[in-house]
Each structure stands twice: as structure tokens, then as C-alpha cells.
C-alpha positions as CSV (number, residue, x, y, z in Angstrom):
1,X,197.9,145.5,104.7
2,X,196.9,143.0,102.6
3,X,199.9,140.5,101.0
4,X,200.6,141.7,97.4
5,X,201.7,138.1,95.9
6,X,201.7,139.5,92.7
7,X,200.7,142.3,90.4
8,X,200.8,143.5,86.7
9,X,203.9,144.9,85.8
10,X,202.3,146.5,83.2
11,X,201.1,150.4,84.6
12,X,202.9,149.7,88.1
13,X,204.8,151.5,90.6
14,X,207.7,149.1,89.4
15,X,207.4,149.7,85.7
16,X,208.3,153.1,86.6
17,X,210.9,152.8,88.8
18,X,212.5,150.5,86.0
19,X,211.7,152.1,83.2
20,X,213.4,155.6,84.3
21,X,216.5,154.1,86.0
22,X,216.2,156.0,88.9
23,X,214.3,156.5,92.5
24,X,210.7,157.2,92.6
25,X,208.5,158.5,95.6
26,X,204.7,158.9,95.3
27,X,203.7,160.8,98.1
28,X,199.7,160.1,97.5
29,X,198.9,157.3,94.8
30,X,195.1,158.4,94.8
31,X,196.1,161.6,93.6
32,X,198.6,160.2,90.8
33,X,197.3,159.9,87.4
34,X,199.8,157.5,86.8
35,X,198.6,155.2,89.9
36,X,195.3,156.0,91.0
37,X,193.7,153.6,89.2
38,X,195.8,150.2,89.1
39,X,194.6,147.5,91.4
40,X,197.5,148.0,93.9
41,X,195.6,151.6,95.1
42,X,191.8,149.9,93.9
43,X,192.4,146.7,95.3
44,X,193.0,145.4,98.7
45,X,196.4,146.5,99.1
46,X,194.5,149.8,99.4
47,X,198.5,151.9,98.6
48,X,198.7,155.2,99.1
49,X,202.5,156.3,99.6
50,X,205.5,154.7,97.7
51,X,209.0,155.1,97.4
52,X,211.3,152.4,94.9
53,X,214.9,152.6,93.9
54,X,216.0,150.1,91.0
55,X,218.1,146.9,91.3
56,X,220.6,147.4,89.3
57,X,223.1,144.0,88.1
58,X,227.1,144.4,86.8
59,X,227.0,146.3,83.4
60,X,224.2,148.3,84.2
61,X,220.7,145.9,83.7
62,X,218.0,147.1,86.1
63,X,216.1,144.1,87.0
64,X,213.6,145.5,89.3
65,X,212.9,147.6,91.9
66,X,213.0,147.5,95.9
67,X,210.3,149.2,97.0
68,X,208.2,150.4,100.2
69,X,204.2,150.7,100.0
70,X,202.5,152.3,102.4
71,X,198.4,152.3,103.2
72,X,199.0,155.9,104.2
73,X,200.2,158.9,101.8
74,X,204.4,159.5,102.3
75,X,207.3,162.0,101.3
């Protein structure tokens, strides 16, 4: 898999993951309207399955997202 140095936040996996406060798993990014067509399932990366949880600091800021791409769809 290519080596995702960086990416939009805006329209990401991670945007979501932050913006609802809470886990997210995309089994199949090509078939997400949400996903299917940012770079990270265009591009290179090529990502097809997903799961994120959010980093959450003391008093309750999430400030991103630990997440697992895959080049292959995932539950």
C-alpha cells in the first residue's frame, strides 16, 4: 500500500470519525457515498476497508482519530 503522508481532512475517513465522536467502520469505501470519491480510495492508497476510533484528550477534546485502512473491503 502506498504511504499516505498526508491527506485533506476536509471529506476524510478522519473528519468523520471526529466529527461524530465515536467509532467508524467502512466495510467497502468504493461503495460509500461518503468516501468513494476522495483521493484516499482514487488515489494510490487505493482504500477500500476502514475502521477509526477518536483520540480523545482530559475534558473531552477529540483530536483525531486512530485508524486502520485496508486495500481490501473489511467488517
Amino acid at each position: 500500500m502506498a504511504a499516505a503522508t498526508k491527506t485533506a481532512r476536509s471529506g476524510s475517513f478522519c473528519e468523520a470519525v471526529v466529527a461524530t465522536r465515536a467509532p467508524l467502520v467502512v466495510a467497502d469505501a468504493t461503495a460509500d457515498p461518503r468516501f468513494c470519491v476522495t483521493e484516499m480510495v482514487t488515489g494510490a492508497t487505493a482504500a477500500r476497508g476502514f475502521l477509526g476510533v477518536p483520540l480523545e484528550i482530559a475534558g473531552g477534546t477529540v483530536i483525531g482519530s486512530l485508524s486502520v485502512i485496508d486495500r481490501r473491503p473489511r467488517n
